[in-house]
N, C-alpha and C positions, 0 to 999 in steps of 0.2 A: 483595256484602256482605250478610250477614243480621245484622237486629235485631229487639228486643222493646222494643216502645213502649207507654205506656200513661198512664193521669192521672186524678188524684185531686180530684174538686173539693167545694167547702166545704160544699154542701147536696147533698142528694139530687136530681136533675132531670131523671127516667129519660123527659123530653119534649124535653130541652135532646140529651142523649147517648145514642147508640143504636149499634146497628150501622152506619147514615148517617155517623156519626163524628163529633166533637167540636164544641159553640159555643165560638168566643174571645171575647173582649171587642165587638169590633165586629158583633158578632153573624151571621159566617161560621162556615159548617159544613167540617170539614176533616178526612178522613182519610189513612193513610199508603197512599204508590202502591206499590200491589202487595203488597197487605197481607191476613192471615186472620184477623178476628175470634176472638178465644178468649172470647172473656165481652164482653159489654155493659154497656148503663149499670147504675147510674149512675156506677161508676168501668172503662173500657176497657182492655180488653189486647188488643192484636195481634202477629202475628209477621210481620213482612216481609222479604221475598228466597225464596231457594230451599230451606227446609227441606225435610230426608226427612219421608215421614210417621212413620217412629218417633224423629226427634230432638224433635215437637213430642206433647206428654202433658200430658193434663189431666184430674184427679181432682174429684170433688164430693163433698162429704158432701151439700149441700143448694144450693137457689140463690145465698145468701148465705156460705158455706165452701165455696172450692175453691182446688187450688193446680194451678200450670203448672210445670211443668218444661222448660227445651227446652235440648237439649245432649245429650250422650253420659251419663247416667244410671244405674247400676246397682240402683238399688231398682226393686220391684216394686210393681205399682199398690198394694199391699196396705199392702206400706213406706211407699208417698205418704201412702196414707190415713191411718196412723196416725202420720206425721210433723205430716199436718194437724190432726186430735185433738191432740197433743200443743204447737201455732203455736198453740191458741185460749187455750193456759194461759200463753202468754207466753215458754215455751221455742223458742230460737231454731238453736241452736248448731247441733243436731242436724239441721236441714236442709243443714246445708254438709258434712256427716259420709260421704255415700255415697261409692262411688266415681265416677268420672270426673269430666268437666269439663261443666260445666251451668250454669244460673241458674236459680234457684228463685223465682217469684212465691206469693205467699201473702194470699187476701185470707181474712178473717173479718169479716164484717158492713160497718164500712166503716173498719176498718182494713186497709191494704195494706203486707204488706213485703216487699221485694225485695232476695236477696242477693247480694252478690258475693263474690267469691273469696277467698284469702290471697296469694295470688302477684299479682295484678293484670292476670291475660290477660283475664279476664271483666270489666271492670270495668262499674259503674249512673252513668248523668249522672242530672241533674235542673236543674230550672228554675220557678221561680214563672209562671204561665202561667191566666189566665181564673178570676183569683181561687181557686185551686189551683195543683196541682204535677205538671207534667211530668214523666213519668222515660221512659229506654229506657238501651239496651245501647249506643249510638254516640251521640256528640257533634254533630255535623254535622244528624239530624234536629232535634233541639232549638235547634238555631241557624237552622234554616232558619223553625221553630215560630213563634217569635218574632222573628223577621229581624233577629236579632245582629251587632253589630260585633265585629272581631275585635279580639283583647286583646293585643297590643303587648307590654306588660309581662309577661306571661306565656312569649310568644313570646321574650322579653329573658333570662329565667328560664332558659329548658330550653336556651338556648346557654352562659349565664355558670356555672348551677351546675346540669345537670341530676340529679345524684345527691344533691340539696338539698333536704327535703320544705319547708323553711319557705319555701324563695324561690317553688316550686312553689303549696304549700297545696294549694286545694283548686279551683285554678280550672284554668280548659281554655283552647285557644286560640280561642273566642270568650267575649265578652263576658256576664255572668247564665246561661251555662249549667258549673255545678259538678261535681265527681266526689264518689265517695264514697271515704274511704281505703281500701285494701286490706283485711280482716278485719272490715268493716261491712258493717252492715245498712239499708238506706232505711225508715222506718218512716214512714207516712202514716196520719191519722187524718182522714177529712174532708176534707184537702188541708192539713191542718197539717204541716209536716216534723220528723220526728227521726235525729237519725244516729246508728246506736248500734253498738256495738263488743263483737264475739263469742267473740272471742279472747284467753286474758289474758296479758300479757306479761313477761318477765322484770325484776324488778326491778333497780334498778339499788343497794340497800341490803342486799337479800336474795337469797344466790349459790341456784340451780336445788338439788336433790338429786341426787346423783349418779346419773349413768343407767349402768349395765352397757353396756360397748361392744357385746359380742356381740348381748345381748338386743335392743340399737338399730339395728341393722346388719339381725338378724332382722325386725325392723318395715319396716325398709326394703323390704325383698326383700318381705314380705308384700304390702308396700300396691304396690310396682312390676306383681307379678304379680297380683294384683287387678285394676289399673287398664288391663294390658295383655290379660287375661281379655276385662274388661268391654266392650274394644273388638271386639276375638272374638265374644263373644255375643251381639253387636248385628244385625240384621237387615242384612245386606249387601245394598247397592244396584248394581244396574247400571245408569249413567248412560242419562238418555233417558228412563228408566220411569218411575212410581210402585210396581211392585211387581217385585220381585225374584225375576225366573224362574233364574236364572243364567246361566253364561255362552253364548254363542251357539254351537250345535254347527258341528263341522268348522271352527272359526277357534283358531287360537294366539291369543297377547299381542298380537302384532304386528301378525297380519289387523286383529282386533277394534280397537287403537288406533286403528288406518289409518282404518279403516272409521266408526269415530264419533268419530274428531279430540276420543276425551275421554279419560283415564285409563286403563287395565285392570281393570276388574272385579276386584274382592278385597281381599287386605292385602298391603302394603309395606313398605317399611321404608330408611332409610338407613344404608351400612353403607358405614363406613370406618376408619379408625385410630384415630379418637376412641374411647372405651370408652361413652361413654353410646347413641349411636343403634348400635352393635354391642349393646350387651347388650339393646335393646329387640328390636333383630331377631334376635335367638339366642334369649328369653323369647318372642317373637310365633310363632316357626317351632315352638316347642320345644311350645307349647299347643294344643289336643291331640292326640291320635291318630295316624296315620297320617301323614305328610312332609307338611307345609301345609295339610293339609287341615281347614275348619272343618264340621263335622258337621253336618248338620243347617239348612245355611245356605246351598247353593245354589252353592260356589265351587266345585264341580266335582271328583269324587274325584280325589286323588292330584296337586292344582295344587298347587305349590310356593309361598310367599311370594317374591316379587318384591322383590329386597335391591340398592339399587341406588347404584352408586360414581361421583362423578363425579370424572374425570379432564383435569383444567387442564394443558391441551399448552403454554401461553400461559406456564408456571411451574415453575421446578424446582424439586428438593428435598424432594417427595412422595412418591417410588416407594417408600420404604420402607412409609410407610402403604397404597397401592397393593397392598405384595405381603403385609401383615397382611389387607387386606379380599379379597383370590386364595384366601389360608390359612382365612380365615371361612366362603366363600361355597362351600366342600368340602361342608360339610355337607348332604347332599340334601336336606333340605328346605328350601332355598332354591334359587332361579334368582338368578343372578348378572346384572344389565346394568351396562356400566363406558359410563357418558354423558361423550364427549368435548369439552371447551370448547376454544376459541381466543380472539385478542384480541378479537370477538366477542361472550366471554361475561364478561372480564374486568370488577372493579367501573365503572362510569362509563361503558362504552362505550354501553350505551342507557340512555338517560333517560326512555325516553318508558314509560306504562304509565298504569295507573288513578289517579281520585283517593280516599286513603284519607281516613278519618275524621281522623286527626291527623298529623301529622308524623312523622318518625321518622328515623333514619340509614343503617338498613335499603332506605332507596327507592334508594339508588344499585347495589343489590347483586340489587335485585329480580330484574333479568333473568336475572342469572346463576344465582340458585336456580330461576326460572321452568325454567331450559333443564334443572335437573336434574330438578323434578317434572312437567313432562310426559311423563318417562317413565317415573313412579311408577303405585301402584297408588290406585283408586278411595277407600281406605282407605288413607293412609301414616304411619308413625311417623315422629318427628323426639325426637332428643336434646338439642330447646333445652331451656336453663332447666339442667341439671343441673349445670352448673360453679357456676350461682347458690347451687342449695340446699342441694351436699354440701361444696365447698370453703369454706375459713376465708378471710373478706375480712381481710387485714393487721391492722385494729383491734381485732381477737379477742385479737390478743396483750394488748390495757391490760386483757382482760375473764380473761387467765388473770391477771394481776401481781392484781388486783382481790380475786380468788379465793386469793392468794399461793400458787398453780401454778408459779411461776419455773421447776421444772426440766423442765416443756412445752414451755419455749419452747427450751430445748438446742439438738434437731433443725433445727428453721427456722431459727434463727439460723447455724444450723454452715453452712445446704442455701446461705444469701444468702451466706453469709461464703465458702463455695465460690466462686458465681457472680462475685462482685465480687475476689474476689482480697486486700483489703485487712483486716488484723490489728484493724483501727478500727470495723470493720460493728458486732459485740456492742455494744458502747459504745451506738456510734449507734444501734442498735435499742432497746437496754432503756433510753438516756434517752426516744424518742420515745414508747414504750410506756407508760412512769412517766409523762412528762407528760400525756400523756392520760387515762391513768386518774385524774389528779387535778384534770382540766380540768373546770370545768361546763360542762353544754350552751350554755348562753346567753352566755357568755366561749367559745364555741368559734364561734357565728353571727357574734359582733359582730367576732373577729378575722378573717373572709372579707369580711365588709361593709365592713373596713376595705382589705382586699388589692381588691378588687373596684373600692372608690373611687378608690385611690389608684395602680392596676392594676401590682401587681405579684405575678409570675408567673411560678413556678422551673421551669425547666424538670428531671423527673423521669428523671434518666438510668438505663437498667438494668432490673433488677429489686431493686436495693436502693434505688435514687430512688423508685422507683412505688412502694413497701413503707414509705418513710418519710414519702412524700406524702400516702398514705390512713391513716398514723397520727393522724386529724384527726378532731373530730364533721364538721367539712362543709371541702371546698375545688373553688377554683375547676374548670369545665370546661373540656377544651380548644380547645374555639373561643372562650372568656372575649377572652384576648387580639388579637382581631380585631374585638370589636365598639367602636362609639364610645363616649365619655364619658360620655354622656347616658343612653346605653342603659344602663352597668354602673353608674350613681350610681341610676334608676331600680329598679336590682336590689335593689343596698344599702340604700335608704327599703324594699324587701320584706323584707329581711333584719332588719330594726332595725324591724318589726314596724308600719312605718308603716301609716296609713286605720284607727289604731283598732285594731288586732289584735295584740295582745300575742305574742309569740312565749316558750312553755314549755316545759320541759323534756320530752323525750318519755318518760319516766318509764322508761327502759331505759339497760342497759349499750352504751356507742360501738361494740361489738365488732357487738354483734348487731342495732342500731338499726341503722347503718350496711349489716350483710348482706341486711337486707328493704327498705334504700332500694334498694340496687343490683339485689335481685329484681324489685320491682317496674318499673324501669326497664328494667329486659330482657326483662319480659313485656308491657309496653307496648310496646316495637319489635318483638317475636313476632307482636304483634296485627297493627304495623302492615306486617308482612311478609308475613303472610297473606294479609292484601285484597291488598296491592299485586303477590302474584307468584300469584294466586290462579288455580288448573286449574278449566275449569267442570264441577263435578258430582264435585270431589273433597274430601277432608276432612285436612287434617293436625292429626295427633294430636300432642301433646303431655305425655305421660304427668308428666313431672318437675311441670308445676306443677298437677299436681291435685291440689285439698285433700286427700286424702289422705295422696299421697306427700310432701307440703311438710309436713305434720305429722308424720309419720314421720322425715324429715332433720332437724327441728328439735331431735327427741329425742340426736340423735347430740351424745357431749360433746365440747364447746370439745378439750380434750387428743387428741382421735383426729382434728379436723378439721383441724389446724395441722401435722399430721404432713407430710412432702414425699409427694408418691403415695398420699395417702387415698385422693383418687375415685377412682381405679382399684383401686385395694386393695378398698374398700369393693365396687364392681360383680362384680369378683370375687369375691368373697365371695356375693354376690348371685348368679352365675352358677350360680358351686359349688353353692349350696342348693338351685337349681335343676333342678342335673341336668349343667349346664355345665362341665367341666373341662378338655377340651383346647385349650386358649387358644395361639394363637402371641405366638412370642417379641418382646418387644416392646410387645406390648399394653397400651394405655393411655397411650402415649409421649403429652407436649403437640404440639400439633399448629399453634398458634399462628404459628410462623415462615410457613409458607407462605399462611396467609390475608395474614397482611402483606406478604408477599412480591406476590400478586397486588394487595393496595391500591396498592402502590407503583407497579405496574408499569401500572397502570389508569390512575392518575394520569399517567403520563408518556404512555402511550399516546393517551389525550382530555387531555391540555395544552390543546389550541389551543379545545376547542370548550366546555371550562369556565370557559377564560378572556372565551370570547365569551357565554357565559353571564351572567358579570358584568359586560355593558359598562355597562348598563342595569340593573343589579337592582332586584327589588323591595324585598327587602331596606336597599339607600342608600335608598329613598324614603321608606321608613319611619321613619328614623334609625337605625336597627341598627349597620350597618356603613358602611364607606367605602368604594364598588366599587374601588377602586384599592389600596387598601391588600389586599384580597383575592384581586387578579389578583396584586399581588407574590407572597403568599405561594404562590397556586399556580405561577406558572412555579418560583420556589426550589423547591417540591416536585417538579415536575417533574424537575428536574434534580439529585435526590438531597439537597438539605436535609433536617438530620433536626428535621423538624417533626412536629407530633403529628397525623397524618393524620386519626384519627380527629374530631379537630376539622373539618378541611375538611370531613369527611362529613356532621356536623352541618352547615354552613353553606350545603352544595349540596344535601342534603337541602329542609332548609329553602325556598332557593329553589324549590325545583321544585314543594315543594308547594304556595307561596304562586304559584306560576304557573299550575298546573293549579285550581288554587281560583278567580283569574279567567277560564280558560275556561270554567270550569261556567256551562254553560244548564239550565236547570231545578230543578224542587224537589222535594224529598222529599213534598209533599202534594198533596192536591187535593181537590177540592169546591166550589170555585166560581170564578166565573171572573176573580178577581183572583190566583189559586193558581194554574190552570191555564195562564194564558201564561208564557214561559219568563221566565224571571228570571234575568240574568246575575250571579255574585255579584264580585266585584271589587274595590280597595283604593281608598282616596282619601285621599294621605297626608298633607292637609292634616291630615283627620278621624280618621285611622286607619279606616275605616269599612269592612263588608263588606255590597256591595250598597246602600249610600249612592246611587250614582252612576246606578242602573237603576233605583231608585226614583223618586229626584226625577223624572228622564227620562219 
């Protein structure tokens, strides 16, 4: 796992903080293990894990103005400098504006701001810490900072309503260490905190100005090949080095994998029936020159992009996608490998893996992505996040009624009133849609807090249940219904703005508040899939959510998003402008049946040893859930209940992370020798506590 740690404290004390690393309270010096100095006192920046040396950059005007960058980057030193001239005047924006995906540090004098993202893949913690303010890029060091208990009620949150920012807010699953929202900025003065906010959003009184579809579509395609450019022209690493000779003579993909048990050397790309990781690897092959080949950059004339299909023998149902990614992988400049899975690689069959910074539903599925990118390139694209930024979330419709767009909604309602069969859907759609748009926010929390308290819990049949369920400001999760009383009455006092914290209106339209809840929440299990299915000395790229391109999809209007086949429409489109035109037939189809198809079949396959999972959870020790009521619902699922799996995923998730968080020996710090011996961190569910139990000891 790589992060950027650093801390702001209230006076200058460049004898207190040095390169030696940090004084806390008790007056221990502590820095991060396995960590690079970027700047010193009296406010520290590091970067720790395995950065290339060109993902970490750092500009100076002076000793007291400099900014870091570290991430995939497209500005030039020249760009930093003059984005840092223009941080001293208090312009902000313009540092999240480049392309790719990065975090930008910014200190002047001794203010320090630190940005994150719009999507939420990059997200800034922070922490009050040594009479200042801790911040980094993962949660987990900051908890270990301050030796944090974990936060229960939080943890209660992201199962009852994870696509719920008010149950969520702003806290993490340890206790005093916070996030920042998505489209903020960490602002430190001193070690004073501000959170301020760089993006302005759609109001919910005043409708957007109408955007030209084509022209928004062109920005799209713009900012995608930009961002897939940018990965292009980035100094290609061959795992093992620090400097990039290229690939090893006399070895193929194959040799060379064998031989360093790491990635292949170059770029990648995932390529299957889906339209989004197909048009990143048709855009990646298609940039520039000669068939794959990156100029100027060491990947060997005339090597093909490495586009790679993984094929689930464990599942049927596929092979049409199968023989669309046969029909893609024509084009020479790509190599084709079709990576075979078995039950194996099915969701649930291994559980074992790293521990990530937070939680996620992703960890059950880890293996199975693992097994398709070890046989990716050193460099791989991936297509997450795109169904997030270009598809219309359900609530869009109360944001066209809003607009009085009524005959937008035509199509979609015709596409569900197809699916579902029944003459009633219209009806049922344009009341659910009318009542929303005439709902406030705060009468939309208090009626979850009440289903939550009182725990009831419709099951969403179809795609016109799941279309009428997310016509809603917030509702329940699908593992809502498996935790205890105590835990979803504790949600509800979060919801109903209990400790003091009022809960406001988020000053946007349902349609679109609602599509940056669900982004966000998907680039936070991105994150957490990353670590946990992570190839050493490889990189997966994510083009969809980089500021860029999330701002470019935002332009696109409500009326083209709601249509049935946008995002395909739309990438095609993108392709064509490209250069791309011979598409097979087919392309873009949903491809959703068979991922659930394997959840199901995962589930029935590890029955016995998920159930042995919850004989003992940590989860009942906490008061979460009821191990028994959880074994029920997995054997019914096992045996074909149609239960909402994705909820179990959430609850086995969960455990596994709260299991691998008690085996953790050690800490993210060190410097002296109360830091230095292993420190187990662990649960004590009298206290809820993490690492309560190795302390007192």
């Amino acid at each position: 796992m790589r992060w950027l740690v650093g801390w702001s404290s209230t006076v200058a004390r460049a004898s207190a903080v040095g390169s030696a690393g940090a004084t806390g309270h008790d007056g221990e010096t502590v820095h991060p293990v396995g960590s690079q100095l970027l700047w010193g006192d009296p406010d520290p920046l590091w970067a720790v894990g395995d950065w290339r040396p060109d993902e970490v950059r750092v500009v100076k005007a002076d000793a007291e103005n400099r900014i870091a960058v570290l991430g995939t980057c497209g500005a030039s030193d020249e760009e930093l400098r003059v984005g840092l001239f223009a941080a001293r005047g208090g312009a902000l924006r313009h540092l999240t504006n480049w392309s790719g995906s990065y975090t930008a540090v910014v200190q002047v004098g001794r203010r320090v701001t630190v940005c994150g993202d719009l999507a939420g893949a990059r997200p800034v913690f922070y922490t009050p810490w040594a009479g200042g303010t801790a911040y980094a890029t993962a949660a987990l060091p900051l908890a270990d900072l301050i030796e944090a208990n974990l936060d229960f009620g939080h943890l209660a949150a992201m199962l009852a309503a994870p696509d719920v920012p008010a149950a969520v807010h702003d806290s993490t699953p340890y206790e005093g260490v916070r996030r920042i929202p998505p489209g903020h900025t960490l602002v430190l003065r001193a070690g004073a905190r501000e959170i301020a906010g760089y993006e302005p959003v759609a109001s919910l009184a005043v409708a957007a100005p109408p955007t030209d579809p084509a022209i928004a579509v062109d920005a799209v395609r713009d900012a995608l090949v930009e961002a897939v450019r940018t990965r292009l022209s980035a100094p290609r690493h061959v795992p093992g080095t620090d400097v990039d000779p290229g690939p090893v003579p006399g070895m193929g993909p194959a040799e060379r994998r064998a031989a360093r048990g790491t990635p292949v050397p170059g770029i990648g790309a995932d390529l299957s029936g889906g339209p989004a990781s197909g048009t990143l690897a048709l855009l990646a092959a298609g940039l520039p020159g000669a068939p794959g080949t990156v100029l100027g950059h060491g990947t060997g004339a005339g090597e093909r992009l490495l586009a790679v299909t993984f094929n689930d023998l464990a599942v049927r149902g596929h092979e049409a996608e199968l023989e669309r990614a046969g029909t893609l992988a024509a084009n020479p400049r790509l190599h084709h490998v079709v990576v075979a899975g078995g039950e194996e690689t099915l969701p649930y069959a291994d559980l074992e893996g790293p521990l990530t910074d937070e939680p996620g539903p992703s960890l059950v599925t880890a293996a199975r992505h693992r097994a398709r990118l070890v046989s990716g390139s050193a460099d791989h694209f991936t297509g997450y996040g795109a169904r997030q930024v270009l598809d219309a979330h359900p609530a869009r419709l109360a944001d066209l009624l809003m607009d009085r767009k009524r005959r937008h909604l035509v199509r979609p309602v015709a596409a569900l009133t197809k699916a579902d069969g029944s003459v009633m859907v219209p009806a049922r759609v344009y009341g659910a849609a009318r009542k929303l748009a005439r709902t406030p926010y705060r009468t939309g929390v208090d009626v979850l807090a009440e289903q939550l308290l009182h725990r009831r819990f419709e099951d969403a049949g179809g795609a016109v249940g799941a279309s009428l369920a997310a016509l809603s400001w917030a509702r329940p999760g699908p593992a809502a219904r498996w935790l205890t009383g105590e835990a979803l009455a504790e949600v509800s006092v979060r919801l109903q703005g209990g400790g003091g914290r009022p809960i406001v209106g988020p000053g946007q339209r349902p349609g679109d508040f609602r599509a940056r809840a669900a982004l966000a929440r998907h680039a936070a299990d991105v994150r957490v899939l990353e670590q946990a299915a992570e190839i050493r000395f490889q990189r997966l790229h994510t083009p969809f959510l980089d500021n860029q391109v999330v701002r470019a999809c935002r332009e696109l209007p409500e009326a083209l998003r709601v249509q049935p086949g946008a995002r395909a429409a739309i990438l095609r489109t993108v392709l064509e402008g490209a250069g791309v035109a011979d598409l097979p037939s087919g392309w873009g189809a949903p491809s959703h049946a068979s991922s659930t198809a394997a959840a199901r079949t995962g589930v029935r396959v590890a029955a016995d040893s998920l159930v042995s999972l919850f004989d003992t959870p940590l989860l009942a020790q906490a008061g979460l859930v009821e191990a028994r009521v959880v074994r029920k619902a997995l054997r019914s699922a096992a045996e074909g209940a149609p239960l909402p799996l994705d909820g179990l995923a959430d609850l086995v998730s969960l455990e596994l992370w709260l299991r691998r968080l008690l085996a953790r020996r050690g800490t993210c710090w060190t410097g002296t020798p109360a830091r230095q011996r292993a420190v187990p961190a662990g649960i004590v569910p009298q206290g809820r506590a993490l690492g309560a139990a190795a302390r007192q000891s």
